[in-house]
N, C-alpha and C positions, 0 to 999 in steps of 0.2 A: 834694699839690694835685690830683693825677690822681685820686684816690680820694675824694675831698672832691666834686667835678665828679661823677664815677659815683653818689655816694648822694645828689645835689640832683635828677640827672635822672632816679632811679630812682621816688625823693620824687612826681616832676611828674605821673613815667606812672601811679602806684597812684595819685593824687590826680586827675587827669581821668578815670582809668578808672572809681571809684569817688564820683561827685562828687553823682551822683542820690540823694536819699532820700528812701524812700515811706512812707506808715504801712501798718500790719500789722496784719492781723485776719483768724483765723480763726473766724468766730463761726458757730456752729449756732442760735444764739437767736435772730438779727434782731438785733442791739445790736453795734454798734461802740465805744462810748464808753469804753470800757479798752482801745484800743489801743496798737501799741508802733511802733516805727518798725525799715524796714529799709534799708542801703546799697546798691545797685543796680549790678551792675556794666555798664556804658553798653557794651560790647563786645556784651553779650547781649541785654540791656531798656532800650530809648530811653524807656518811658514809664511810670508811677506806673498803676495798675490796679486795678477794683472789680467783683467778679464780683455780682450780685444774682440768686438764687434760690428760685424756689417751685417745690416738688416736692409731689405729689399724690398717692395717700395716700402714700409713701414714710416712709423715717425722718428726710429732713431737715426739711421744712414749708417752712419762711423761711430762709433762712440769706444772709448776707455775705461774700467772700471777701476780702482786700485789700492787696495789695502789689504788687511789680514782675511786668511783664508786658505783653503785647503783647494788642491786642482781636482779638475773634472776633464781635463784631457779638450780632446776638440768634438765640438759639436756642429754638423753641417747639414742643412736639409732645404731640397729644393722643388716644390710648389707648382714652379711655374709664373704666378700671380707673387707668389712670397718667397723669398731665397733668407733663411738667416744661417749665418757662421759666427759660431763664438769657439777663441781657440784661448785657454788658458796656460797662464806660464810662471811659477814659484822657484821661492828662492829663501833660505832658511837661515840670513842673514839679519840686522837693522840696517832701515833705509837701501836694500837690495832694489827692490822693484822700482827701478828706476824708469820704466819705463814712460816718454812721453809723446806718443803716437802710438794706435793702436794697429797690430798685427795687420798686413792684407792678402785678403783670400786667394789660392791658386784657384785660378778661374779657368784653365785652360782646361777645354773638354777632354775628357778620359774615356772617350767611346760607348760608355753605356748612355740608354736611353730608357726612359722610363712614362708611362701613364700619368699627367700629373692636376690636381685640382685643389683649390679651397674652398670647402662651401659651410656656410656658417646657418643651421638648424635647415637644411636641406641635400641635397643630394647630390653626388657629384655625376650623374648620369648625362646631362646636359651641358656638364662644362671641361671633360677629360680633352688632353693636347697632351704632344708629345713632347716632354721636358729630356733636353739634352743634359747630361751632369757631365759633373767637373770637379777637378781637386779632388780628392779624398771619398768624392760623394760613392758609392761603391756599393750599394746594395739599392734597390726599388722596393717601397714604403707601404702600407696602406695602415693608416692609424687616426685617431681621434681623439678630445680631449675636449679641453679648454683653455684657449688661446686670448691671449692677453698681447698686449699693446701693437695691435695691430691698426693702422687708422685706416678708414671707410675712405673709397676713392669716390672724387668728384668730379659730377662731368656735366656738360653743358644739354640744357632741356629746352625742348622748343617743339610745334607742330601749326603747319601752315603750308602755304602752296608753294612751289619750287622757287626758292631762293628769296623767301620774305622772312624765314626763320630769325628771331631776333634773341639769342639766347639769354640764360639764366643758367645761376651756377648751382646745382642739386648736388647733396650731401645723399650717396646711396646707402641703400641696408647692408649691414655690416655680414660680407661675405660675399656681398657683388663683387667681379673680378673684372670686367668692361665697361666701358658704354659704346653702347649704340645709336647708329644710324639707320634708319628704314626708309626706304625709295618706297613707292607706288605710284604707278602709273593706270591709266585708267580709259580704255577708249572705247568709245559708244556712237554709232552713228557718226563717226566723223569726225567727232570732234574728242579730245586727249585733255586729262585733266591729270594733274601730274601732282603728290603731295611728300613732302617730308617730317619726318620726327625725328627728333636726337633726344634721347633716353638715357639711365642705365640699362646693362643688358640683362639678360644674355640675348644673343643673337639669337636668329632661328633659318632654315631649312626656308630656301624659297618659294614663293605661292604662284601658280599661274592656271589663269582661266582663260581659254581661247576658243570662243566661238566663231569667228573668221568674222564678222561685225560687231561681238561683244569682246574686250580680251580685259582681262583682270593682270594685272602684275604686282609682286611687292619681292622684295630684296632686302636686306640688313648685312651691312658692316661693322665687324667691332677692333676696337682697340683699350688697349692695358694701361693707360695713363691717367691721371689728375686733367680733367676737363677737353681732352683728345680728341672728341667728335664733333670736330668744327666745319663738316660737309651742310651746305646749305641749300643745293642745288640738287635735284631728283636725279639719280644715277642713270643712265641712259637703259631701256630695253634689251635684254638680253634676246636679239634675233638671228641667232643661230641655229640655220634646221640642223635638228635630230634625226632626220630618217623617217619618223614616223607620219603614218597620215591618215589622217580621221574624217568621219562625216560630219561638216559643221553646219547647225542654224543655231537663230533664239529669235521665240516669236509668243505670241500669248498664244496659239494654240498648239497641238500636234501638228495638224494637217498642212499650216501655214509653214509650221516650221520645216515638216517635211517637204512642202512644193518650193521653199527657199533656200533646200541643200545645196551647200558646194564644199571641194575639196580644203581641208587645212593641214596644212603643210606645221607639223609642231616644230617649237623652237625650246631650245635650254632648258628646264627643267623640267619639260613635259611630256612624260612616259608612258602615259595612261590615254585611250580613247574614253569616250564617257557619253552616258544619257542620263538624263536628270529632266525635272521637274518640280516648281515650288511657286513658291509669290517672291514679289519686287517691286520696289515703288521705279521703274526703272520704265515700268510698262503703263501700259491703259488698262484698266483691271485687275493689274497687279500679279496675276497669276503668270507664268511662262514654261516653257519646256524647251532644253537646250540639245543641244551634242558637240560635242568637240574635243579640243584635246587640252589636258590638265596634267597638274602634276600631282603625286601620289598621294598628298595628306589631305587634298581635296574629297577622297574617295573615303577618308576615314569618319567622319562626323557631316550630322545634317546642318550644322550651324558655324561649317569651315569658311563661308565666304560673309558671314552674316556681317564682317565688318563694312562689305562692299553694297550692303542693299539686298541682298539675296540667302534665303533661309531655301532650305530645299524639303519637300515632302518628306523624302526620303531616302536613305543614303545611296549615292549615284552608281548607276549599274557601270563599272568600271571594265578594262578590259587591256590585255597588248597585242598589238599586231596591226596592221595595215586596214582600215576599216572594220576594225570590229565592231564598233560600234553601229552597224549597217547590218540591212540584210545577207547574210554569207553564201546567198546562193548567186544574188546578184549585183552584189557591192551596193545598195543602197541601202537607207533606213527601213527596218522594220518596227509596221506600223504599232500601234498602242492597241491592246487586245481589246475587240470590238466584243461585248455581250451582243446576243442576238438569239431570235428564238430558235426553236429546236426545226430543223427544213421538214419539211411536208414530204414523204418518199412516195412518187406512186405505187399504187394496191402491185403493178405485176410484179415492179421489182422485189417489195417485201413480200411476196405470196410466191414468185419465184421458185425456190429451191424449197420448198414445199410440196409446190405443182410437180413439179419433177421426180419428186419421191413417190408422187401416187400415182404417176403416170406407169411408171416404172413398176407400180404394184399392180395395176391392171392387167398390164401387159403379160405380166408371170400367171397371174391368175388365170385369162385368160389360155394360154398355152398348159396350162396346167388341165384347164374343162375339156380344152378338145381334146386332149391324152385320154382322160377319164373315160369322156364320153366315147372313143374309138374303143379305149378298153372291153367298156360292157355292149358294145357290139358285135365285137368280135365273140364275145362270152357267149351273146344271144345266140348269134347264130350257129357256133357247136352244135351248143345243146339244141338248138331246134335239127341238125343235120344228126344228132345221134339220135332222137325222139323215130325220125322218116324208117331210119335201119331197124331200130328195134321194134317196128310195130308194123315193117311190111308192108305189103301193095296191098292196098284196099280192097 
């Protein structure tokens, strides 16, 4: 009897403890309608549960989550490169959670704007944009952690001369958020040699070297997609003058370079006059010395152009304004400081303001002896006319 009683109220407790049942779906699709149902044990989970999410670009898209579980409200956060919402919704029923589509995001901008990046073991200094929010989104974020199921975007790789690009499809490091396109362009003596790469990115700040005979270019475009940089062709020269205007040569010497000056008129991202000097396999001897007009990250490091053939001595005497790079007395270049020996002065000019001081002491001197000498004659002769009085006619 005693043991009969122990398995009726053993019966009671797994039957209250277990009395909740939810349906169950784990769908990656957006589609619940094959789900299955699960027992809930009421000690843990009071309520039947429906997770609804949209992940951006990630590997889930839509997805449903569905079974026992406790709410967490709505979760919304946006990146820029990563947008996820997950909006949860309970119900304290058996088989309640019937849901078989999952929740979709108010997407409609609510006017804030915020700073936005993702960068994975690096920095977000080079990849911040302006993320518009929406929905719910309501406060601007800066946080870190560790981030899970996010998948690496892929983009097409190639490098070759304008429009021979034959891509490949590259899996980036986890936390690149573009790929890239890079133009360069290249002209020398006349003749324009023009190259492109499609990479991951990040982009960068445009390069430009313009000697009015040498000019350097390179440009990058980026975008946010699964293999997007499908430009094949070098993007055209940005020649649009700036305003500014520099004195331009590049010659293996100063002096050639100097007798080969003439005006360059800058174009697009080139803000800076400049003088420089280094080595190039570009030249006969390798050696050169430039002037022209560039743009500002040129000015920052001696091995800014090294990908073009040119290392510089040392970091390029930079400058703004309308020939600054020129002599400023008379618009032209000024020369490279010549050593030379110390000039030969002739004796009168260094003996000069010497002579002069003791000319000038003579002179006083003199004036000073005839005073004197008038003085003790005057003295003499007194005393000789008091001597005649006091001693009478002979």
């Amino acid at each position: 009897m005693k043991l009969l009683l122990g398995a009726v109220l053993l019966i009671a407790l797994v039957t209250g403890g277990y009395s909740l049942v939810c349906r169950r779906c784990n769908s990656l699709t957006g589609s619940c309608t094959s789900n299955t149902t699960i027992a809930c044990n009421r000690t843990l989970h009071e309520t039947c549960r429906s997770i609804s999410i949209n992940d951006i670009p990630g590997g889930l898209g839509q997805a449903i989550l569905s079974g026992c579980g406790s709410c967490f409200g709505l979760i919304s956060f946006n990146t820029g490169r990563l947008s996820r919402y997950l909006q949860t919704s309970c119900c304290s029923s058996s088989l309640c959670n019937d849901d078989v589509e999952p929740e979709i995001e108010n997407r409609t901008l609510n006017g804030l704007e915020c700073m936005g990046c993702l960068a994975v073991n690096g920095t977000c200094a080079n990849l911040l944009s302006v993320v518009k929010c929406k929905g719910q989104q309501d406060r601007c974020a800066h946080t870190s952690g560790l981030l899970q199921g996010v998948q690496p975007l892929n983009c097409n790789q190639c490098s070759g001369m304008s429009g021979t690009c034959i891509f490949e499809s590259s899996t980036c490091k986890l936390g690149t958020t573009v790929c890239r396109t890079t133009s360069s362009t290249q002209i020398d003596g006349g003749i324009t040699k023009k190259q492109i790469s499609n990479s991951c990115g990040p982009c960068s700040d445009p390069v430009s070297f313009n000697c009015g005979s040498v000019v350097v270019s390179q440009s990058s475009n980026c975008c946010d997609t699964d293999l997007c940089n499908t430009q094949v062709d070098t993007a055209p020269l940005n020649d649009t003058a700036n305003g500014l205007q520099c004195r331009g040569c590049f010659s293996n010497s100063s002096d050639s370079c100097r007798d080969s000056e003439q005006t360059v008129k800058c174009v697009g991202a080139e803000n800076r006059c400049m003088n420089v000097s280094g080595i190039t396999d570009r030249l006969p001897g390798f050696t050169f010395f430039g002037k022209g007009c560039v743009s500002a990250q040129i000015c920052q490091a001696v091995d800014s152009m090294i990908e073009f053939g040119m290392r510089f001595n040392e970091l390029p005497t930079c400058c703004k304004g309308d020939f600054c790079n020129g002599d400023p007395e008379i618009g032209t270049s000024t020369p490279e400081p010549v050593i030379t020996k110390s000039p030969v002065t002739p004796e009168i000019s260094s003996k000069g303001p010497a002579d002069s001081k003791g000319n000038v002491g003579c002179i006083v001197g003199s004036v000073i002896g005839v005073i004197v000498g008038f003085l003790i004659m005057v003295g003499v002769c007194c005393l000789c006319h008091k001597y005649k009085r006091e001693s009478g006619p002979v």
